[in-house]
C-alpha positions as CSV (number, residue, x, y, z in Angstrom):
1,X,4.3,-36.0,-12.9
2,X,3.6,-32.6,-11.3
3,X,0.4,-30.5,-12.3
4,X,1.3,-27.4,-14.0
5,X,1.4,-24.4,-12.1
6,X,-0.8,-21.7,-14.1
7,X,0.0,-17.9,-12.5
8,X,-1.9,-14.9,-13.7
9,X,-0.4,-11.7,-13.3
10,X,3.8,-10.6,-13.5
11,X,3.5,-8.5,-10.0
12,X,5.7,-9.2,-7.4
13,X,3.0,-12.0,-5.8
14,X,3.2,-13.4,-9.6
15,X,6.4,-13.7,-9.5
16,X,6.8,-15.1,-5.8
17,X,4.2,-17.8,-7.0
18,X,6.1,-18.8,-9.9
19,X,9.8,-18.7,-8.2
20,X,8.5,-21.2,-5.5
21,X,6.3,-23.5,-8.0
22,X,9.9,-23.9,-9.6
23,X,11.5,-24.5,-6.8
24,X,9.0,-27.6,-6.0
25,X,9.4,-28.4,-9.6
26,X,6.4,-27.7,-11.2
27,X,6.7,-26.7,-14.8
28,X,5.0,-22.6,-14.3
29,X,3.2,-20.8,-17.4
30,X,2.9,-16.9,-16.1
31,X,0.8,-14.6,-18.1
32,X,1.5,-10.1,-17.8
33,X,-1.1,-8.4,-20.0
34,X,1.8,-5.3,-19.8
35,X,5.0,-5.3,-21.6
36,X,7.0,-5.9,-18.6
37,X,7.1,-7.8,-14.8
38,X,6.7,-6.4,-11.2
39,X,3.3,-4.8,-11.2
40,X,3.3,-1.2,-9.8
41,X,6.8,-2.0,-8.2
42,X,9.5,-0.3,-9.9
43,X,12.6,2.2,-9.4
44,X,13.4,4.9,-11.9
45,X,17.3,5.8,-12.0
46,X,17.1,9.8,-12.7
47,X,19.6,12.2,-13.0
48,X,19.0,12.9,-9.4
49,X,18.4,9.9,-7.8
50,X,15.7,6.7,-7.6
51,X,12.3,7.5,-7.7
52,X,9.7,4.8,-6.8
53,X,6.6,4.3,-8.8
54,X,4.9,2.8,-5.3
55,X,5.7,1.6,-2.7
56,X,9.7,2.9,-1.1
57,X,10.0,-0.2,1.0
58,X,8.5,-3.4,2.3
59,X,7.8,-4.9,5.9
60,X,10.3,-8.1,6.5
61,X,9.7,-11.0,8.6
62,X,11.0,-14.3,8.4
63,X,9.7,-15.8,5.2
64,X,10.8,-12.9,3.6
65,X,13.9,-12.7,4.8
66,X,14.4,-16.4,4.0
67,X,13.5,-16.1,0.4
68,X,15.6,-12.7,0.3
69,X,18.7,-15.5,1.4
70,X,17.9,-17.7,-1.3
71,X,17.7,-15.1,-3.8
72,X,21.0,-13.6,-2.6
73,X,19.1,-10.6,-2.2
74,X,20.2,-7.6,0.5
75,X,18.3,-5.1,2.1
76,X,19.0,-2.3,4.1
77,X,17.1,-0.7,6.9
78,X,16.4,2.4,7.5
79,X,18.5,5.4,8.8
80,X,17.9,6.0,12.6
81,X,15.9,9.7,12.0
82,X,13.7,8.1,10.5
83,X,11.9,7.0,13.5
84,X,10.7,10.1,13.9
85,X,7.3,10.5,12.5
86,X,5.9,14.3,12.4
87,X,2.2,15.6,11.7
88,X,0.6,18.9,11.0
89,X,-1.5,21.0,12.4
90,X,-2.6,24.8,13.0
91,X,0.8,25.4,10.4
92,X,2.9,23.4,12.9
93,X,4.7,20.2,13.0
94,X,4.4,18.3,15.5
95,X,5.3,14.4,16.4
96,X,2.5,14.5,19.2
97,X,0.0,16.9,18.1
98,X,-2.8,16.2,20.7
99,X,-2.7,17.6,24.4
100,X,-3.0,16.1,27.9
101,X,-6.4,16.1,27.8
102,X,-7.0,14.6,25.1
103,X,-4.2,11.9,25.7
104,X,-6.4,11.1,28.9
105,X,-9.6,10.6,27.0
106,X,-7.7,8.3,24.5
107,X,-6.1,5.5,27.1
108,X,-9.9,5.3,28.8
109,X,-11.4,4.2,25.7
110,X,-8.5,2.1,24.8
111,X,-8.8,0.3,27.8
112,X,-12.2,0.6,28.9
113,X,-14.6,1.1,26.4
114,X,-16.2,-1.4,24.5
115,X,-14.4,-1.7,20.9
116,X,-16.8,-4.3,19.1
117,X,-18.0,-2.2,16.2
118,X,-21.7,-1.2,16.1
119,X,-23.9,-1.6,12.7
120,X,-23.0,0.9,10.1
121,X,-20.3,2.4,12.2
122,X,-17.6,3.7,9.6
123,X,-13.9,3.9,11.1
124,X,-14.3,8.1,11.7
125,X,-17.4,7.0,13.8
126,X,-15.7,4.2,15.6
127,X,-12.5,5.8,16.4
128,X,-14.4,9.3,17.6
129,X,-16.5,6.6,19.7
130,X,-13.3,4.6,21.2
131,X,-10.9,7.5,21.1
132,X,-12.2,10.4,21.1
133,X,-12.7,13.6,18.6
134,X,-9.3,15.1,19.4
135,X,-7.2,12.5,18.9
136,X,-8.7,10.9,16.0
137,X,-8.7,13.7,13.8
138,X,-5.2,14.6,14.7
139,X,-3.4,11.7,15.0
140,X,-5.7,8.5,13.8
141,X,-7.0,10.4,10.3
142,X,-3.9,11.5,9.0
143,X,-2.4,7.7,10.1
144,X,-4.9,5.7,8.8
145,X,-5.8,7.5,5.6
146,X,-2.0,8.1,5.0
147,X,-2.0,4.2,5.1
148,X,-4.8,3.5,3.3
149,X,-5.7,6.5,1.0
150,X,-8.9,7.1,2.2
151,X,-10.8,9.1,4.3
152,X,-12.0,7.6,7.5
153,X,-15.9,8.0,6.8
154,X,-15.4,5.7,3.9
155,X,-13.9,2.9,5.4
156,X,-15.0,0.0,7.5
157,X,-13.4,-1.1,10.9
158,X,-13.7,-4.9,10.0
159,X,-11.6,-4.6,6.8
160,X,-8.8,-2.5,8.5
161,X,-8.4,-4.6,11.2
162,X,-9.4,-7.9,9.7
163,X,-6.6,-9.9,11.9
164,X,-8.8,-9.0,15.1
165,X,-11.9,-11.8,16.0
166,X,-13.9,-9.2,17.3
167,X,-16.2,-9.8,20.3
168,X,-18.5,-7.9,22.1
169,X,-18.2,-6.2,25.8
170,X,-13.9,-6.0,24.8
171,X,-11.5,-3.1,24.8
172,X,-9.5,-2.3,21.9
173,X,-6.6,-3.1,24.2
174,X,-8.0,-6.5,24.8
175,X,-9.2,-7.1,21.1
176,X,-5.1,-6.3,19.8
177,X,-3.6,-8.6,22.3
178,X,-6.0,-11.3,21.4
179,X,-5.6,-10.5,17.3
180,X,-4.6,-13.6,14.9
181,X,-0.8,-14.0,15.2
182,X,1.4,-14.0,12.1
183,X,4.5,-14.1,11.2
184,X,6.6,-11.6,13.1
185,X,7.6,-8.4,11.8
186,X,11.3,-7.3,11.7
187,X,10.7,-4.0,10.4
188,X,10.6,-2.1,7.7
189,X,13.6,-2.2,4.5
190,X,14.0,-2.0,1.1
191,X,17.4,-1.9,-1.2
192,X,20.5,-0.4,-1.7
193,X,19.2,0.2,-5.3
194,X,15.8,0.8,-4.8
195,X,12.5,-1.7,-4.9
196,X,13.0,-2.6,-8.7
197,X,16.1,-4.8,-6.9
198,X,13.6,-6.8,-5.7
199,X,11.7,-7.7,-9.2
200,X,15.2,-7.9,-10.8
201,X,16.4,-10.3,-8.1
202,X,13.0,-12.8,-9.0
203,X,12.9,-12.4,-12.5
204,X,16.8,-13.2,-12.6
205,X,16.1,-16.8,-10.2
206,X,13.6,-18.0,-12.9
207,X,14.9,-21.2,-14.3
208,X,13.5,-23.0,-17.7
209,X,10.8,-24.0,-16.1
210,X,9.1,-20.7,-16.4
211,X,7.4,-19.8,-19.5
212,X,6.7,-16.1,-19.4
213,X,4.1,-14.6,-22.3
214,X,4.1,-10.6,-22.0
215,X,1.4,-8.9,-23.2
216,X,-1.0,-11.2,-23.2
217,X,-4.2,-11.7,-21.4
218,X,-5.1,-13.9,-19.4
219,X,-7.1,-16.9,-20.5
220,X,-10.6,-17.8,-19.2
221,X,-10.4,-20.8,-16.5
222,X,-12.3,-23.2,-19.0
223,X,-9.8,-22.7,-21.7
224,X,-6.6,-22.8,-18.9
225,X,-8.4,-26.5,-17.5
226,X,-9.1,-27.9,-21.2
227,X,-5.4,-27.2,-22.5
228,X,-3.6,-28.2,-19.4
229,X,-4.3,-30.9,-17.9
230,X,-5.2,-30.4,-13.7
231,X,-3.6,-27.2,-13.7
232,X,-3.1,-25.2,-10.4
233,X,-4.4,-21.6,-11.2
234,X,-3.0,-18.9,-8.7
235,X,-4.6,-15.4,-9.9
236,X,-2.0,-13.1,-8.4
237,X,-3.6,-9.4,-9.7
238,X,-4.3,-6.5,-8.4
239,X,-8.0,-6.0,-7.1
240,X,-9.5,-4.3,-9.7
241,X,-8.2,-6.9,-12.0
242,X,-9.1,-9.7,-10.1
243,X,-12.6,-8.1,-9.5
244,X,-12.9,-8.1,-13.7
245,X,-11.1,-11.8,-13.9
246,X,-13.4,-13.5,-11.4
247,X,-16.8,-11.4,-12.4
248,X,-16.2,-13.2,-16.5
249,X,-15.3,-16.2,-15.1
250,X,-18.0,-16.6,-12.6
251,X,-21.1,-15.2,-13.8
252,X,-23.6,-17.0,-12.7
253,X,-22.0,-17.4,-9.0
254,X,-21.9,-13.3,-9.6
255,X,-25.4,-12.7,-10.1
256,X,-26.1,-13.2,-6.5
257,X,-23.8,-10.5,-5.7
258,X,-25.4,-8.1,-8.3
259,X,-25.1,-4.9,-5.9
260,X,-21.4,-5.9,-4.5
261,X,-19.4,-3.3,-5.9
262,X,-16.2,-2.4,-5.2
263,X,-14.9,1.3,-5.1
264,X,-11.1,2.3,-6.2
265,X,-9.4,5.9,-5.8
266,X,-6.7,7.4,-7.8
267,X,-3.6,7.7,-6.8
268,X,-0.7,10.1,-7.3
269,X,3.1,10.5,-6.0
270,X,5.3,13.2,-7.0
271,X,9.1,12.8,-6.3
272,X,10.5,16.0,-6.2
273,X,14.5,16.7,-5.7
274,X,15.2,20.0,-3.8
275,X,18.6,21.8,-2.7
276,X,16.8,22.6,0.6
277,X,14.5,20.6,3.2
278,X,11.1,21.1,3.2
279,X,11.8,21.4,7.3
280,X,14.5,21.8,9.5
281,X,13.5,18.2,11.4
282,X,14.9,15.2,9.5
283,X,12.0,12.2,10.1
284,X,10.6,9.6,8.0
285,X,7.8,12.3,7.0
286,X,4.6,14.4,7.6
287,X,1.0,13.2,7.5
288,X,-1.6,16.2,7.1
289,X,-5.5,15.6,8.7
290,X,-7.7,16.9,5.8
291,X,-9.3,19.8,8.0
292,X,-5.6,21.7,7.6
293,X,-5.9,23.4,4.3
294,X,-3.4,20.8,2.6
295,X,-5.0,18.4,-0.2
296,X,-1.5,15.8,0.2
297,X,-2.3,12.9,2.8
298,X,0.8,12.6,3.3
299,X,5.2,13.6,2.4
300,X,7.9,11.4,3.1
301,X,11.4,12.2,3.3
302,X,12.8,9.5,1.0
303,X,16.8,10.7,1.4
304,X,16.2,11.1,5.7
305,X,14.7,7.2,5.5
306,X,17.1,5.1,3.3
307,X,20.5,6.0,2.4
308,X,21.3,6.5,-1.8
309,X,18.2,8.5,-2.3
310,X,20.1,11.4,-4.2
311,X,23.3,11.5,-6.5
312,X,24.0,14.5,-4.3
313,X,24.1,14.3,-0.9
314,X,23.3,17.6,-0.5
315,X,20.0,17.4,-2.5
316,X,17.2,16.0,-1.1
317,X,14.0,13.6,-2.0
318,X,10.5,14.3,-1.2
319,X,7.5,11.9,-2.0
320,X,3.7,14.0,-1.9
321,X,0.9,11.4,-2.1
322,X,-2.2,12.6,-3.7
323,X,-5.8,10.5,-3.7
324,X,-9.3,10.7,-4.9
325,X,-10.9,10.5,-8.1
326,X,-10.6,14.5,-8.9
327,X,-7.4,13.7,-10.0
328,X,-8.5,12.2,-13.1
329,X,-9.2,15.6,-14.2
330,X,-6.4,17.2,-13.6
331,X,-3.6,17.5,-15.6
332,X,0.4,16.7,-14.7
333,X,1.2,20.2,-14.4
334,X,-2.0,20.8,-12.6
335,X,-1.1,18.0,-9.7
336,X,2.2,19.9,-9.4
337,X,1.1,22.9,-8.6
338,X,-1.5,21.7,-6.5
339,X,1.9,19.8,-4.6
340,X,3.8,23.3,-4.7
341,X,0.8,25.3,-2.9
342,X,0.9,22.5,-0.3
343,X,4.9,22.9,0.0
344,X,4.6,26.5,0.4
345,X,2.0,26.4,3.3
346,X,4.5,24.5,5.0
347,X,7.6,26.2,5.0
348,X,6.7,29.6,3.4
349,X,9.2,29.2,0.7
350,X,8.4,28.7,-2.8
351,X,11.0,26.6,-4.2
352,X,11.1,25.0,-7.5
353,X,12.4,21.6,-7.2
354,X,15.6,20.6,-9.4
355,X,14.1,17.5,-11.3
356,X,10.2,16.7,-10.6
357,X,8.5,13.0,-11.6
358,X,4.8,12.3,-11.5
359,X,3.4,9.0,-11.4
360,X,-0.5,8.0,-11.6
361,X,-2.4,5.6,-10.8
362,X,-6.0,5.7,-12.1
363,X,-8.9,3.9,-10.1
364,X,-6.5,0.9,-8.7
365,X,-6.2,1.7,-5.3
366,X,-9.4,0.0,-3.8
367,X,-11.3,1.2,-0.5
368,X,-11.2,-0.7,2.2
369,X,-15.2,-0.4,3.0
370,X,-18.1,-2.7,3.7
371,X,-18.3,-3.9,0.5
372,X,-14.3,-5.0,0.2
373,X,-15.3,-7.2,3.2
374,X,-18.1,-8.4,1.4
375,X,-16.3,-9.1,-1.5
376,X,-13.6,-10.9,0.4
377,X,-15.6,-13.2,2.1
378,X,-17.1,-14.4,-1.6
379,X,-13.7,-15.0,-2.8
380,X,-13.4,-17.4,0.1
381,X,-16.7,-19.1,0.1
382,X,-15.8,-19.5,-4.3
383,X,-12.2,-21.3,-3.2
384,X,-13.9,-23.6,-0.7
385,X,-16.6,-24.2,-3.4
């Protein structure tokens, strides 16, 4: 007989895990602290059209699009403007906001300069170094910290770019065509109906072999090994959580990592529905370098990427991110008009959207610094222990 298969956490990895411990047979016990399955990932039907509490779309590859085929589950890719991909600067948009120069200095140091990063060096630091000043704060800020949420000063070029083995007296050139291979990527897509498809489609394809308890924490690791007998624990939660699971679980193994700790921003999105564009260039979105007078990292253009964004099709669907811990302070209607002022620099106009949702985040969005690294490489030496 099969060990049990004991998953903690409903999120979409949860869920993954449990779908393919069924599918081997295992019987699966899945605990959600929450009232409900699929982790930040979920799709609000409005009036107007789908918002997204996270993420509006996932990167495919071949496992995925496997298990998408299994689940009888399909995606959609997105429209072709949205390859265009615009930033801001001096109150214009651009799509390559650097000049000639600048452009020059950028290919030397991608090809020629040595990338291995020095002690201490932060990824501001490392790009300026590789890169150049220009480039990075126009192009490579806005990028990254869109990506990540962060500013570049706060995060470390190991945990960015933790697929490269990085060796001394190497280009960056030569460091990304010699980074760890995975599984290829087919681009990005998401669902006719929105991401909360995707959770609907794996919580649909669990059999009776799943035993699902909902708002219920977790149980330590002694009392999961002493009522099941060899279990298979896969902790499938977000890093803050995880960082709380594993620190009461592992105490002692903790205490050597007494100053390891981890740092988490606050994130928050506001989908707004207008009658007119924010621009007249259709794209995927803006990014905005933090030197511009605009507090967003970032817009995107939800109705330009994927089709079905807006009951109207003459409306349209904006997305303003929003990080840092200052946003615990403010209020809803304080975020908004913080997202308004932003608008306005843009395009002048001061338009009040038709049907405005907020979501927060608070302190679960980790940063990808030193210490993550640190922390990553414990988790590894505690699974091989």
């Amino acid at each position: 007989m099969k060990p049990p298969v004991i998953v903690i956490g409903g999120g979409i990895s949860g869920l993954v895990t449990a779908y393919h411990a069924q599918k081997n047979g295992q019987q699966v016990i899945l605990f959600e602290k929450t009232d409900h399955l699929g982790g930040f990932i979920s799709t609000k039907h409005t009036a107007y059209g789908l918002v997204e509490t996270a993420a509006n779309g996932l990167l495919l590859n071949e496992n995925i699009e496997s298990l998408f085929k299994e689940l009888n589950l399909k995606f959609i890719f997105p429209q072709a403007q949205a390859k265009r991909r615009y930033f801001y600067k001096l109150g214009k948009i651009f799509q390559f906001p650097f000049n000639f120069f600048s452009f020059i200095r950028a290919i030397f140091g991608f090809f020629f300069i040595d990338a291995y990063p020095k002690d201490e060096e932060n990824l501001c630091n490392y790009f300026n170094r590789i890169l150049g000043s220009d480039l990075t704060s126009s192009v490579i800020e806005p990028a990254i910290g869109g990506i990540y949420a962060a500013k570049l000063d706060q995060l470390d070029p190991s945990m960015v770019f933790s697929q490269i083995n990085w060796k001394k007296n190497r280009s960056l050139f030569k460091h990304i065509l010699s980074r760890k291979k995975g599984n290829k990527t087919l681009g990005l897509i998401s669902f006719q109906h929105g991401m909360g498809e995707l959770v609907s489609a794996l919580k649909n394809n669990l059999g009776p072999n799943v035993s699902i308890h909902l708002n219920t924490d977790a149980p330590s690791l002694s009392t999961l090994q002493t009522k099941y007998k060899n279990p298979i624990i896969h902790i499938c939660l977000s890093l803050k959580s995880c960082e709380s699971y594993i620190r009461e679980n592992f105490p002692s193994t903790l205490d050597l990592n007494k100053n390891l700790k981890l740092s988490y921003l606050t994130i928050s999105s506001i989908t707004n529905f207008y009658q007119n564009r924010l621009t007249n260039k259709s794209g995927f979105g803006i990014l905005f370098p933090q030197d511009q007078g605009i507090l967003a990292y970032g817009v995107i253009f939800n109705s330009d990427i994927f089709k079905d964004r807006t009951v109207n099709e003459t409306h349209h669907s904006e997305t303003w991110i929003y990080a840092g811990n200052f946003l615990d302070e403010l209020s809803e209607t304080e975020i908004l008009e913080f997202q308004m002022k932003d608008r306005k620099l843009i395009n002048q106009n001061q338009e009040t959207p038709i049907g405005s949702y907020i979501t927060n985040w608070k302190n679960s969005f980790p940063i990808y610094d030193k210490n993550l690294w640190e922390w990553n490489l414990f988790l590894d030496r505690l699974e091989n222990s």
